[in-house]
N, CA and C atoms as a LAMMPS dump frame, in Angstrom:
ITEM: TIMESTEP
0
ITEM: NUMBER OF ATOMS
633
ITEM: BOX BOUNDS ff ff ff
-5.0000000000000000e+02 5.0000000000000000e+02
-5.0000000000000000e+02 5.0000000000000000e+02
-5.0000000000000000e+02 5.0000000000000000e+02
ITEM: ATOMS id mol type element x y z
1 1 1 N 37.975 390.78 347.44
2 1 2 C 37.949 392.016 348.252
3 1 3 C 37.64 391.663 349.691
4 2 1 N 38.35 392.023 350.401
5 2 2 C 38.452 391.815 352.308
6 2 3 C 37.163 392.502 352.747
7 3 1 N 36.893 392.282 354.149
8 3 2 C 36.161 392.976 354.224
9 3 3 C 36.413 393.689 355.176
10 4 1 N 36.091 395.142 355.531
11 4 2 C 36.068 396.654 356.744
12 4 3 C 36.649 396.141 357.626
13 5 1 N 37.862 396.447 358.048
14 5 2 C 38.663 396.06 359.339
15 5 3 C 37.592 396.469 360.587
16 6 1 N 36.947 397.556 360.479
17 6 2 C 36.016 397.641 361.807
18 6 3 C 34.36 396.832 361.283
19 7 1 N 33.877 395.912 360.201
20 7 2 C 32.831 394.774 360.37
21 7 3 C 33.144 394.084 361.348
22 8 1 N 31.78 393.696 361.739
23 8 2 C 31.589 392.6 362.667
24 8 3 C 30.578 392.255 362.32
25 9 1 N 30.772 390.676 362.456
26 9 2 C 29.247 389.716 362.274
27 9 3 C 28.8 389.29 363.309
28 10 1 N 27.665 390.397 363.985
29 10 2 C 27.502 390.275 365.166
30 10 3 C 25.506 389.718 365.431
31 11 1 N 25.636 390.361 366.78
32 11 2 C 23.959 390.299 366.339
33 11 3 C 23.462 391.842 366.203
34 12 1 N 23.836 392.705 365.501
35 12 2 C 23.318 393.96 365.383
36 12 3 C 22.784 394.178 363.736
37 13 1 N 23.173 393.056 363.012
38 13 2 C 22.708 392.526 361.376
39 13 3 C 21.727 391.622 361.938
40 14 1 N 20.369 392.16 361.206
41 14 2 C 19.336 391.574 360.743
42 14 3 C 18.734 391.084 359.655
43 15 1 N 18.157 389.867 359.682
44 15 2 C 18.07 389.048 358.747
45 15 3 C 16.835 389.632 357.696
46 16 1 N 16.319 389.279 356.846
47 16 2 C 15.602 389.795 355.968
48 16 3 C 14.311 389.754 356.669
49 17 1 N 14.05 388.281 357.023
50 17 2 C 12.409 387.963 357.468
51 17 3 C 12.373 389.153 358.834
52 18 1 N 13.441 389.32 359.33
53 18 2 C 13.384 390.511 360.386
54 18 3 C 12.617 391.897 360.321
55 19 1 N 13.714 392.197 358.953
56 19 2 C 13.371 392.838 358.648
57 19 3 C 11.657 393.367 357.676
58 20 1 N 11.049 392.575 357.061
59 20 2 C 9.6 392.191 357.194
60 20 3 C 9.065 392.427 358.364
61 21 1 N 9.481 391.822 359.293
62 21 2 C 8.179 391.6 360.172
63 21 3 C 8.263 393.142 360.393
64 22 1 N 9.303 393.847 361.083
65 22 2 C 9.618 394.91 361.628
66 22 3 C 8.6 395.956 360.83
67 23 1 N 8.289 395.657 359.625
68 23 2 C 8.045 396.862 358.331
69 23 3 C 6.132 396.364 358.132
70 24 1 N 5.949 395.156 358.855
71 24 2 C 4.433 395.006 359.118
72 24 3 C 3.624 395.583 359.887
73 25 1 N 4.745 395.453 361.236
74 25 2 C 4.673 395.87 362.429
75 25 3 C 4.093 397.481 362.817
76 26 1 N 5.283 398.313 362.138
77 26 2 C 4.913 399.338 361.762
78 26 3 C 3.46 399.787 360.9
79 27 1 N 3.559 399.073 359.918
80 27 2 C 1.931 399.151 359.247
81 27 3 C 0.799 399.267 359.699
82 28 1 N 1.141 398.492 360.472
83 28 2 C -0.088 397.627 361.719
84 28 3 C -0.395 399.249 362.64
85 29 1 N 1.02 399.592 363.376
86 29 2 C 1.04 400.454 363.937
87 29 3 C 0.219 401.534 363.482
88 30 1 N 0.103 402.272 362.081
89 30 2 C 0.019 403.114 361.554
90 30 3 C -1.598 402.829 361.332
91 31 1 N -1.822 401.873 360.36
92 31 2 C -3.649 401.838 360.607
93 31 3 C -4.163 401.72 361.683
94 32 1 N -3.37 401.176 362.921
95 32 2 C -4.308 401.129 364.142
96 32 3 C -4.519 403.032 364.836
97 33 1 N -3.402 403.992 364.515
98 33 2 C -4.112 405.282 364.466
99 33 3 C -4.655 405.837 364.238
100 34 1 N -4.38 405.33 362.299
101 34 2 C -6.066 405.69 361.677
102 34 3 C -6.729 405.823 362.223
103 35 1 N -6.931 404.071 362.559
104 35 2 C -8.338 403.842 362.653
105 35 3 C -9.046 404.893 364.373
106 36 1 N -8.016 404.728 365.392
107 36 2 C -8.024 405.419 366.171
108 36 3 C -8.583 406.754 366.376
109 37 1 N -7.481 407.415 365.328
110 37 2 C -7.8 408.469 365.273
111 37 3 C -9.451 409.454 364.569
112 38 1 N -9.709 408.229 363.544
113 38 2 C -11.073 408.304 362.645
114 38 3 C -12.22 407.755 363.57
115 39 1 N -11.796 407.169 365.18
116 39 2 C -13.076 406.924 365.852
117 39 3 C -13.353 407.953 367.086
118 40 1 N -11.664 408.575 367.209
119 40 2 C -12.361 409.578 368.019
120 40 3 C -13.186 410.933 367.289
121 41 1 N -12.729 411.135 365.799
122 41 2 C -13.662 411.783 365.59
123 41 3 C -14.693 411.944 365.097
124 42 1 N -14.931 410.274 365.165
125 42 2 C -16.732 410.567 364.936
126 42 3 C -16.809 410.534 366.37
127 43 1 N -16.526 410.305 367.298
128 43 2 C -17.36 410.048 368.788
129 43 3 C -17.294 411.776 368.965
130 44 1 N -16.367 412.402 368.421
131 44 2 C -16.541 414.037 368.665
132 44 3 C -17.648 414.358 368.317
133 45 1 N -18.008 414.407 367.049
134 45 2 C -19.426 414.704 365.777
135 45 3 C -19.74 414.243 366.895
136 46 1 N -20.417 413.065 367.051
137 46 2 C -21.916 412.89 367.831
138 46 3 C -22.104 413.322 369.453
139 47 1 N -20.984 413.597 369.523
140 47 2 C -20.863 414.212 370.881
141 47 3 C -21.157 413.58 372.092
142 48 1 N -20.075 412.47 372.021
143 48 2 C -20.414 411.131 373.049
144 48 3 C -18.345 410.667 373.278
145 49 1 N -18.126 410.447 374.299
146 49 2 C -17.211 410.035 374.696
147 49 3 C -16.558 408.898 374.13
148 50 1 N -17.492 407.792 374.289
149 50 2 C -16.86 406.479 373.463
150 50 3 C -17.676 405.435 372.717
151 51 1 N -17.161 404.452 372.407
152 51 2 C -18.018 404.163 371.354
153 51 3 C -19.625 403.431 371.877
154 52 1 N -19.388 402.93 372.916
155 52 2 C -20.651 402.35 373.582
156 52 3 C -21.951 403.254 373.792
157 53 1 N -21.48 404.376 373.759
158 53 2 C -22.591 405.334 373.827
159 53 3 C -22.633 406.335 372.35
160 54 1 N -21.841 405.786 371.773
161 54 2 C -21.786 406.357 370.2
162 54 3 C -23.104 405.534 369.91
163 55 1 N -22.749 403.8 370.289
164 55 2 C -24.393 402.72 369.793
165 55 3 C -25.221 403.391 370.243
166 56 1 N -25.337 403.728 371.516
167 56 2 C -26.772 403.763 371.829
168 56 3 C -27.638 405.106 371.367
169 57 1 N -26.333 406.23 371.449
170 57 2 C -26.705 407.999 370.699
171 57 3 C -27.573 406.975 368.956
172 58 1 N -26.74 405.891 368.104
173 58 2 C -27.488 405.581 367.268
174 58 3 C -28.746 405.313 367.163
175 59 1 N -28.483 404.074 368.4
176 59 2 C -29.758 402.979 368.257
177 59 3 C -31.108 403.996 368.642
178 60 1 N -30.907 405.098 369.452
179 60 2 C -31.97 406.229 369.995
180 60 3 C -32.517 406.861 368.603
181 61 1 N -31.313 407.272 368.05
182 61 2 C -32.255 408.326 366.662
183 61 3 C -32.743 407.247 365.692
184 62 1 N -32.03 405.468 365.545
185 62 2 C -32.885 405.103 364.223
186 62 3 C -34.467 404.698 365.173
187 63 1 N -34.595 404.605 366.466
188 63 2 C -35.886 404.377 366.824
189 63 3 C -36.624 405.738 366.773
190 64 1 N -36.104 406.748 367.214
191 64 2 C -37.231 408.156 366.434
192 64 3 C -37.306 408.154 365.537
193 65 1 N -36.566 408.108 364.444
194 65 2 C -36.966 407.784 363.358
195 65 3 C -37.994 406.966 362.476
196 66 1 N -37.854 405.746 363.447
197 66 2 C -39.11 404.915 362.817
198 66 3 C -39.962 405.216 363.438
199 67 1 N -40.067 405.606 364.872
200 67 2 C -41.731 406.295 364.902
201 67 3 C -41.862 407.084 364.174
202 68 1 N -41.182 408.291 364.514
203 68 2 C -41.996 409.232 363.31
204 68 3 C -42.278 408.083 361.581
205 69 1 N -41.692 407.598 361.444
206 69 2 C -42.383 407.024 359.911
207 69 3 C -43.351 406.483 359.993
208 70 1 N -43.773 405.348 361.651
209 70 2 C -45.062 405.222 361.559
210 70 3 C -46.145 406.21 361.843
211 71 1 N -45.847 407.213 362.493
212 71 2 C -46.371 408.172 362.442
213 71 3 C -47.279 408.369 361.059
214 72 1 N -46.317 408.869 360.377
215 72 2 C -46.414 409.012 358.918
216 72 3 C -47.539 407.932 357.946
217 73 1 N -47.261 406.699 358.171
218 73 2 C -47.736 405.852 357.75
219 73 3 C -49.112 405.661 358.336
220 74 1 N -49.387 406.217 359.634
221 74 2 C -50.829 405.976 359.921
222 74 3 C -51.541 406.877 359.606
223 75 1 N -50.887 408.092 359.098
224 75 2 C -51.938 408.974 358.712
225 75 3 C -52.012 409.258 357.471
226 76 1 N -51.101 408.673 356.569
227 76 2 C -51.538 408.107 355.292
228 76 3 C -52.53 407.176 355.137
229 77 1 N -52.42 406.281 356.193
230 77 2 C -53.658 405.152 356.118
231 77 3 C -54.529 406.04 356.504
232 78 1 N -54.653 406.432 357.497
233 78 2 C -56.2 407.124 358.118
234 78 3 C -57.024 408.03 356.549
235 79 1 N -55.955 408.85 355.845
236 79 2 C -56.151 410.027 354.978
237 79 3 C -56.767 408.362 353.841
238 80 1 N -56.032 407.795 353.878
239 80 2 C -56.39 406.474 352.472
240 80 3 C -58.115 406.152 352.883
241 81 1 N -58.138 405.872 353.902
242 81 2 C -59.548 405.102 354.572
243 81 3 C -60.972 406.562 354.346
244 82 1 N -60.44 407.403 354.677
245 82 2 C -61.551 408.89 355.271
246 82 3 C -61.676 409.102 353.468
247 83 1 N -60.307 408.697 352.64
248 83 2 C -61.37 408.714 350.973
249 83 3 C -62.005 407.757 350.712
250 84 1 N -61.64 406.96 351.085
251 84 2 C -62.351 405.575 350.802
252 84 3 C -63.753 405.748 351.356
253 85 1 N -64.178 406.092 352.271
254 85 2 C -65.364 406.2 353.005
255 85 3 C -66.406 407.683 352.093
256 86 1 N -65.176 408.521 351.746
257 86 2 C -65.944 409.725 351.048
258 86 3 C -66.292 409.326 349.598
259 87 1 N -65.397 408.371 349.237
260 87 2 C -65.882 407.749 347.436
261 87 3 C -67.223 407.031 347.668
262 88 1 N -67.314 406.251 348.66
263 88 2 C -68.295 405.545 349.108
264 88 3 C -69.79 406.213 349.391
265 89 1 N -69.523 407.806 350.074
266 89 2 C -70.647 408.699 350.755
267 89 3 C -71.133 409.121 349.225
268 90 1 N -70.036 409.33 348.258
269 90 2 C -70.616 410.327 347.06
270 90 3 C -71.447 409.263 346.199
271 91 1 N -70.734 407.618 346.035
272 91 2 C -71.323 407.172 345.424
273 91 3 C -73.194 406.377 345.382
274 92 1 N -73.175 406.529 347.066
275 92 2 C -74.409 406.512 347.452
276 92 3 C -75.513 407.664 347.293
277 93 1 N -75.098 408.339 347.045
278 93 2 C -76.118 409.656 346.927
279 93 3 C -76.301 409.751 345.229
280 94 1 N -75.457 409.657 344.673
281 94 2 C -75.174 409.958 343.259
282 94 3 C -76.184 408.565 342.882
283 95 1 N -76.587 407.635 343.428
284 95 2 C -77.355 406.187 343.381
285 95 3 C -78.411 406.392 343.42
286 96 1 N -78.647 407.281 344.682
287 96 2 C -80.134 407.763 344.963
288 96 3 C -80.59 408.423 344.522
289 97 1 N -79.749 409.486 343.797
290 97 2 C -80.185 410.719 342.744
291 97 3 C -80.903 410.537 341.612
292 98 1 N -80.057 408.779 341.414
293 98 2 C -80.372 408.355 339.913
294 98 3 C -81.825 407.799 340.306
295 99 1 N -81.77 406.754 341.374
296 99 2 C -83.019 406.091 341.463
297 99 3 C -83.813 407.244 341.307
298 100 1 N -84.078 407.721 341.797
299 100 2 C -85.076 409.189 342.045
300 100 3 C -85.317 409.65 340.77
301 101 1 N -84.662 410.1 340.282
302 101 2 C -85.183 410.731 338.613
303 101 3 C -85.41 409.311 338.06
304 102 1 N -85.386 408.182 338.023
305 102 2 C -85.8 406.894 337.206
306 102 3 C -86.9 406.871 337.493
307 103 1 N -87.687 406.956 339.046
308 103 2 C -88.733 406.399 339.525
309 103 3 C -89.571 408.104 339.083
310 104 1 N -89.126 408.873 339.334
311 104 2 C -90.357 410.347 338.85
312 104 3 C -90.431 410.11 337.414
313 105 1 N -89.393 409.613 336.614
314 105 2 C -90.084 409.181 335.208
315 105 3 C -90.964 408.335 334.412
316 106 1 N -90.576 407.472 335.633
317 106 2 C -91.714 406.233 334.949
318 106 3 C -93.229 406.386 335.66
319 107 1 N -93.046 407.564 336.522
320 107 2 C -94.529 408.434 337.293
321 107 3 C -95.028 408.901 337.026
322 108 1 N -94.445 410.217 335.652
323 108 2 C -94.453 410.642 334.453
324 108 3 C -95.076 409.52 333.3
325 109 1 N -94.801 408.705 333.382
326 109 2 C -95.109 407.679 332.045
327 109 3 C -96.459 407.105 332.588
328 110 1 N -96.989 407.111 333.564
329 110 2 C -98.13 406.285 334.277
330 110 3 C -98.055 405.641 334.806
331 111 1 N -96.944 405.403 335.629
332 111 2 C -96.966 404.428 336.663
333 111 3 C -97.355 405.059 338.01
334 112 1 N -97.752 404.284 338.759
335 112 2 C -97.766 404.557 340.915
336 112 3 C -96.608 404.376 341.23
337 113 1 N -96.651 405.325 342.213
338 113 2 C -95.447 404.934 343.24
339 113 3 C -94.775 403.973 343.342
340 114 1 N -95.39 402.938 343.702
341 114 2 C -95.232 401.406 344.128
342 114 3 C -94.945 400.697 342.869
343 115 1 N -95.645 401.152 341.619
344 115 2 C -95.026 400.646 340.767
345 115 3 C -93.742 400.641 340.114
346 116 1 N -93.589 402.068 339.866
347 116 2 C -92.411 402.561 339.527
348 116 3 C -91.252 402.114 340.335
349 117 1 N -91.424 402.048 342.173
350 117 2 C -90.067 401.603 342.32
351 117 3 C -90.14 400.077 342.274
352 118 1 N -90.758 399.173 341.605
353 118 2 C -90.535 397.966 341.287
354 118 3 C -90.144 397.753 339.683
355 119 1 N -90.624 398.794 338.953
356 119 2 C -90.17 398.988 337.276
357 119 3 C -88.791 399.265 337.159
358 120 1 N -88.44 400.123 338.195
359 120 2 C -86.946 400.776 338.035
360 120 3 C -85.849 400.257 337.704
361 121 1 N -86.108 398.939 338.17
362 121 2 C -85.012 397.778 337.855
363 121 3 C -85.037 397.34 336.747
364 122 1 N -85.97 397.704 335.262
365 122 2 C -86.18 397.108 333.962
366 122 3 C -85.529 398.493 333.299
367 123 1 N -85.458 399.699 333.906
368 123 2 C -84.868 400.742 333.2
369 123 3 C -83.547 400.58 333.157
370 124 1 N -83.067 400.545 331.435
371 124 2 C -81.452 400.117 331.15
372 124 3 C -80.793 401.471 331.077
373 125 1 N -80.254 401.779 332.164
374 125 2 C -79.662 402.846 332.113
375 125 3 C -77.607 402.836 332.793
376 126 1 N -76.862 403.501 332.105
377 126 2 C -75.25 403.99 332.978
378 126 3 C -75.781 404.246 334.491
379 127 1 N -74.455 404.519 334.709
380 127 2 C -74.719 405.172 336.55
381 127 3 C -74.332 406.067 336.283
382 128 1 N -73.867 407.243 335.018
383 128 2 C -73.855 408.374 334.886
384 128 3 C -74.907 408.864 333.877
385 129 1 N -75.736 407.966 333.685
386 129 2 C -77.354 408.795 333.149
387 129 3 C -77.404 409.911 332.729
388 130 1 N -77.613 410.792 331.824
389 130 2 C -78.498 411.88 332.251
390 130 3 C -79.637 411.78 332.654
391 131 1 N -80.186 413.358 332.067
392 131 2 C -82.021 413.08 332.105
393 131 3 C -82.665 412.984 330.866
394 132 1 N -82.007 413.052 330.161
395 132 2 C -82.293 412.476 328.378
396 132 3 C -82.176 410.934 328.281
397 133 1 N -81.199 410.388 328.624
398 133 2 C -80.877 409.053 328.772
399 133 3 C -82.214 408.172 329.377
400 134 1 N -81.845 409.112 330.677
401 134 2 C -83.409 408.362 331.417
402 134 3 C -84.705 408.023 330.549
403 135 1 N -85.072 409.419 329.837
404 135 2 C -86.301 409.618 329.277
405 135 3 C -86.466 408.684 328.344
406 136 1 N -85.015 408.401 327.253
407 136 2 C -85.319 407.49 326.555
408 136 3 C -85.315 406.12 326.878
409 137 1 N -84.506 405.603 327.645
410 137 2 C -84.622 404.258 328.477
411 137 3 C -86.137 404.033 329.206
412 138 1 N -87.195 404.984 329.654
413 138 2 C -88.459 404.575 329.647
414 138 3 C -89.252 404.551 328.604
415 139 1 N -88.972 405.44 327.897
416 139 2 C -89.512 405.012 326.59
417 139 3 C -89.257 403.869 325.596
418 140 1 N -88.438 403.533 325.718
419 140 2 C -87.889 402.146 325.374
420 140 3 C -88.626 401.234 326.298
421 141 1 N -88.614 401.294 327.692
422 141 2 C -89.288 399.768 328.51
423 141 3 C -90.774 400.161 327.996
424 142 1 N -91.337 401.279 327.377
425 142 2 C -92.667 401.231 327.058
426 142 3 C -92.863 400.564 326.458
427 143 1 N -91.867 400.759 325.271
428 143 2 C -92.15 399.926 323.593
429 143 3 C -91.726 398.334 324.027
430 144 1 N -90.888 398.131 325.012
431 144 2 C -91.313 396.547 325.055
432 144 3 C -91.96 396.226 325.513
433 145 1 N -92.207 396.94 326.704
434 145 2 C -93.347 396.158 327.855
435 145 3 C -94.734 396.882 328.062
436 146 1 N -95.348 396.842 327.058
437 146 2 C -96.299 398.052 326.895
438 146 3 C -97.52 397.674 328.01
439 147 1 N -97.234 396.244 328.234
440 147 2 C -98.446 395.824 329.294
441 147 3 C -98.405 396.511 330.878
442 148 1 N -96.847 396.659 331.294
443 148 2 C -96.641 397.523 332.526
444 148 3 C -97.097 398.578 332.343
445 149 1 N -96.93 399.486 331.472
446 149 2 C -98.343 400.915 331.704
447 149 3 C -99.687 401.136 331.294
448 150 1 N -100.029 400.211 330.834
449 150 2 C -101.298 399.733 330.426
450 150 3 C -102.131 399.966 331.807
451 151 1 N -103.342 401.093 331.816
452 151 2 C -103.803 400.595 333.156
453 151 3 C -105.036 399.524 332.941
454 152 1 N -105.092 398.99 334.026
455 152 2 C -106.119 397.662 334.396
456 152 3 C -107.124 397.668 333.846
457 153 1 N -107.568 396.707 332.962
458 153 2 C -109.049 396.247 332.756
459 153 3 C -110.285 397.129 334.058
460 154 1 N -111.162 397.609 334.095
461 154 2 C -112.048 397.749 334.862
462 154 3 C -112.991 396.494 335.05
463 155 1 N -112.641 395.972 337.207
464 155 2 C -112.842 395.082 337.549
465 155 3 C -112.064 394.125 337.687
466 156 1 N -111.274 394.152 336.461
467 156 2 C -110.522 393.062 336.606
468 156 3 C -109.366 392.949 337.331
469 157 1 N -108.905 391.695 338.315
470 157 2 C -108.559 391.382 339.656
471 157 3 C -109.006 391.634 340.591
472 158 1 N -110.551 392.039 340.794
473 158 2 C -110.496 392.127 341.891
474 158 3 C -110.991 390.924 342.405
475 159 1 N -111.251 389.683 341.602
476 159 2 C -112.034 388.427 342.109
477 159 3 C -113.475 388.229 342.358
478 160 1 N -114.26 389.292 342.345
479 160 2 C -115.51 389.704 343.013
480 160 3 C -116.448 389.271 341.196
481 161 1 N -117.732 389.037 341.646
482 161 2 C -118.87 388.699 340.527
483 161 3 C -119.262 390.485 340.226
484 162 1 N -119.784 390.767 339.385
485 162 2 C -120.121 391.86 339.124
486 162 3 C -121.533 391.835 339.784
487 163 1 N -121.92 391.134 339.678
488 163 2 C -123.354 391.288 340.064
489 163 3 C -123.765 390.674 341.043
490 164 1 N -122.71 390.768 342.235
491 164 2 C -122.937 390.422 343.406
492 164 3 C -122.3 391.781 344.339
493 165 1 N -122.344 391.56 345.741
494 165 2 C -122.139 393.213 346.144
495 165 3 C -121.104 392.467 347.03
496 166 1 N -120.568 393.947 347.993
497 166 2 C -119.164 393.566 348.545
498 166 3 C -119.664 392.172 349.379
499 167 1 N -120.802 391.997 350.108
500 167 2 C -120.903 391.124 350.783
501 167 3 C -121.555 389.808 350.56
502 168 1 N -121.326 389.828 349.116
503 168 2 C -121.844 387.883 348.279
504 168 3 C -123.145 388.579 348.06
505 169 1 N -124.229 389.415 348.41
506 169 2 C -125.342 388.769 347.708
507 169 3 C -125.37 389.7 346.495
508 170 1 N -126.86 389.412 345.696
509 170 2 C -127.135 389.989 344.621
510 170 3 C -127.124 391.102 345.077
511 171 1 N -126.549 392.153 343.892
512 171 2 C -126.742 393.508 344.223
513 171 3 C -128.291 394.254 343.704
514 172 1 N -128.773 394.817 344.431
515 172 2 C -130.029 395.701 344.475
516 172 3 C -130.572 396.625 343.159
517 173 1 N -131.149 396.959 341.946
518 173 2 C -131.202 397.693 341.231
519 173 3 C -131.502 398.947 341.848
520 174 1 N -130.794 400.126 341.767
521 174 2 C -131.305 401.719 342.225
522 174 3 C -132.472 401.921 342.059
523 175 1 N -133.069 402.99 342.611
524 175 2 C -134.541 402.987 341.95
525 175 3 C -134.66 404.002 340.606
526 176 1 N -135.733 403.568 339.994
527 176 2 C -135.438 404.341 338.488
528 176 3 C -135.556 406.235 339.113
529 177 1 N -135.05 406.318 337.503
530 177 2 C -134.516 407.975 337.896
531 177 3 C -133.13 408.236 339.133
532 178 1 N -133.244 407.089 339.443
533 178 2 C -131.364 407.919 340.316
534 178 3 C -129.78 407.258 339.715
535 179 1 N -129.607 408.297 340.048
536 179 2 C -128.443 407.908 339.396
537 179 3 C -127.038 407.653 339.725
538 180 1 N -126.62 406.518 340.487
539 180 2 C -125.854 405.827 341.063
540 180 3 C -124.398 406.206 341.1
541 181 1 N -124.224 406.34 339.702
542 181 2 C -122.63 406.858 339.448
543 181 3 C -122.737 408.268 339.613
544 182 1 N -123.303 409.15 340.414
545 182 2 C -122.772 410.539 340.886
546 182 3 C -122.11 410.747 341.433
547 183 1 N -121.534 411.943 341.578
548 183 2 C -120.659 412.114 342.863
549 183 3 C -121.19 412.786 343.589
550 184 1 N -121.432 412.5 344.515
551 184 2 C -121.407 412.529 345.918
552 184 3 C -120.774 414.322 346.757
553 185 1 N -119.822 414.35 346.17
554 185 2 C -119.013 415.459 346.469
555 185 3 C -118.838 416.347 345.01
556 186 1 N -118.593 417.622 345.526
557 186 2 C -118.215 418.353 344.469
558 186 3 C -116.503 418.729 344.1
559 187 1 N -115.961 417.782 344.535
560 187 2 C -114.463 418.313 344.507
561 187 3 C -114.137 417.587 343.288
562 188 1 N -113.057 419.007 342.558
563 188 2 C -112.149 418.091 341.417
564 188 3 C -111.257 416.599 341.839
565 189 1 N -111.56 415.685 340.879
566 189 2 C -110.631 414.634 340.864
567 189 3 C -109.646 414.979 341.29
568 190 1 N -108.647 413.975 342.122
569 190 2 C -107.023 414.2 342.204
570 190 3 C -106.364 414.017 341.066
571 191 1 N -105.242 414.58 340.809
572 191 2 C -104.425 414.059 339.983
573 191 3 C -103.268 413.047 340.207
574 192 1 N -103.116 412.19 339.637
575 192 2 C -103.032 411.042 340.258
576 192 3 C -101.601 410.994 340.112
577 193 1 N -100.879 411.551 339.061
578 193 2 C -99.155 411.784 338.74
579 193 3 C -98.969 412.943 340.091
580 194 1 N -99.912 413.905 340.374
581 194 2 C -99.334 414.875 341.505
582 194 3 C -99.771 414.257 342.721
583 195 1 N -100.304 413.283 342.899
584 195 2 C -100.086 412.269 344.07
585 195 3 C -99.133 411.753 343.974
586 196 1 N -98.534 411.197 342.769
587 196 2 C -97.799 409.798 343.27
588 196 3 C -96.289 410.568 343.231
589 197 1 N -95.979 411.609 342.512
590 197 2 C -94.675 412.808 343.338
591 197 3 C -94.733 413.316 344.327
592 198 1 N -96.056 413.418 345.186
593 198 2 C -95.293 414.12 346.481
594 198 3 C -95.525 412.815 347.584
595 199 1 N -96.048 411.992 346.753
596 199 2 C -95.253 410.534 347.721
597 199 3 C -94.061 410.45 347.632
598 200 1 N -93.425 410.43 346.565
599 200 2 C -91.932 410.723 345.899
600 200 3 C -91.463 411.364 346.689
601 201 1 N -91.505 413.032 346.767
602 201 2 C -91.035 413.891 347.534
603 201 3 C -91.321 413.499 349.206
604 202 1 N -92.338 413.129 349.96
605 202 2 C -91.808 412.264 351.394
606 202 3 C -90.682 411.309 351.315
607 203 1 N -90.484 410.431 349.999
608 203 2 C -88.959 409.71 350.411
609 203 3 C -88.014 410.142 350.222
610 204 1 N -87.976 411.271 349.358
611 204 2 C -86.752 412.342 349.239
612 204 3 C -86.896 413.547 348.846
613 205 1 N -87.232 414.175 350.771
614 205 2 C -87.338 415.615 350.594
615 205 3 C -86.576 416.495 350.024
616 206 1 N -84.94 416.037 349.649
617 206 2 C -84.249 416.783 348.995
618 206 3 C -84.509 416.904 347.939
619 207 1 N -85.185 416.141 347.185
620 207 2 C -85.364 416.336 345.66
621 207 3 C -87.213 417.424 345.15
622 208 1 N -87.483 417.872 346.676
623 208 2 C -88.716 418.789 345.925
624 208 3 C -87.939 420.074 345.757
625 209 1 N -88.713 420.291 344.463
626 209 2 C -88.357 421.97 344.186
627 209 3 C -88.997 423.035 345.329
628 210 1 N -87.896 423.582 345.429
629 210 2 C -88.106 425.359 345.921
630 210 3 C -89.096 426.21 345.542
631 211 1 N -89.896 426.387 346.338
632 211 2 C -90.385 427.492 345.821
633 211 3 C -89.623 428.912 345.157
């Protein structure tokens, strides 16, 4: 078969690889509008002309952003620390509460002042105690240590001869008919547990009762 009296093999036939490139070309063409077209409208949204100030409209809000989070973050810390300091305020008082009813019990049991807050440390007690707990935990250091409420021998420690006077010599016999061990005064004895609580109560006026 001949071929078209009006063919020509000219240069107006293109070759295949031509035709490729031509059909890339175009491609190329077509995503570069996309893409074009998808950057002017984000630069619309953010409401910035081009892209250099599209960065910086960014780089501006992720830095407000992280302040405000440290923001955030310091006053979580501050709020973390102000409990920390209030677990700390409650657990000191709630300490002293306890010491306090330990030491009026064993004041109760016969101890002094001075004694009791050196006993306090033999009372086996929680740090949530009651006052039952307490009571029996001194009663317990009684039954072991029965010598701590034991009061003192009469005389004994003070180092002194009996039958010498405060100042070394022999002491003097009274003369007969008087009678040495009187008193002197007519006032009732103190009581020596309602002394040694409102010594108590000077180290912690919060803990006297109300009238």
């Amino acid at each position: 078969m001949g071929k078209p009296a009006d063919y020509k093999d000219d240069e107006d036939v293109f070759s295949q690889e031509e035709v490729n490139r031509f059909m890339r070309e175009d491609r190329t063409k077509e995503a570069t509008k996309a893409r074009t077209k998808a950057e002017e409208d984000i630069l619309k949204a953010l409401g910035v002309e081009n892209l250099e100030d599209a960065k910086a409209t960014i780089a501006a809000k992720k830095k407000s952003d992280d302040e405000a989070q440290s923001e955030i973050d310091r006053a979580k810390s501050t709020e973390a620390e102000n409990e920390r300091k209030a677990n700390e305020a409650n657990a000191t008082r709630s300490q002293l509460e306890l010491t306090s009813k330990v030491e009026k019990a064993l004041i109760r049991a016969g101890l002094t002042v001075e004694a009791a807050e050196r006993a306090r440390k033999l009372v086996d007690i929680g740090e949530k105690a009651s006052d039952d707990d307490i009571k029996t935990a001194v009663e317990a250091l009684k039954t072991d240590l029965p010598g701590v409420f034991a009061p003192p021998p009469e005389g004994a420690g003070d180092g002194q001869n009996k039958d010498l006077g405060p100042d070394g010599k022999p002491k003097v016999p009274p003369p007969p008919g008087s009678n040495p061990g009187a008193r002197k005064d007519t006032k009732p004895p103190a009581d020596p547990h309602k002394a040694a609580l409102e010594k108590l109560y000077e180290r912690y006026p919060n803990k006297r009762p109300k009238d």
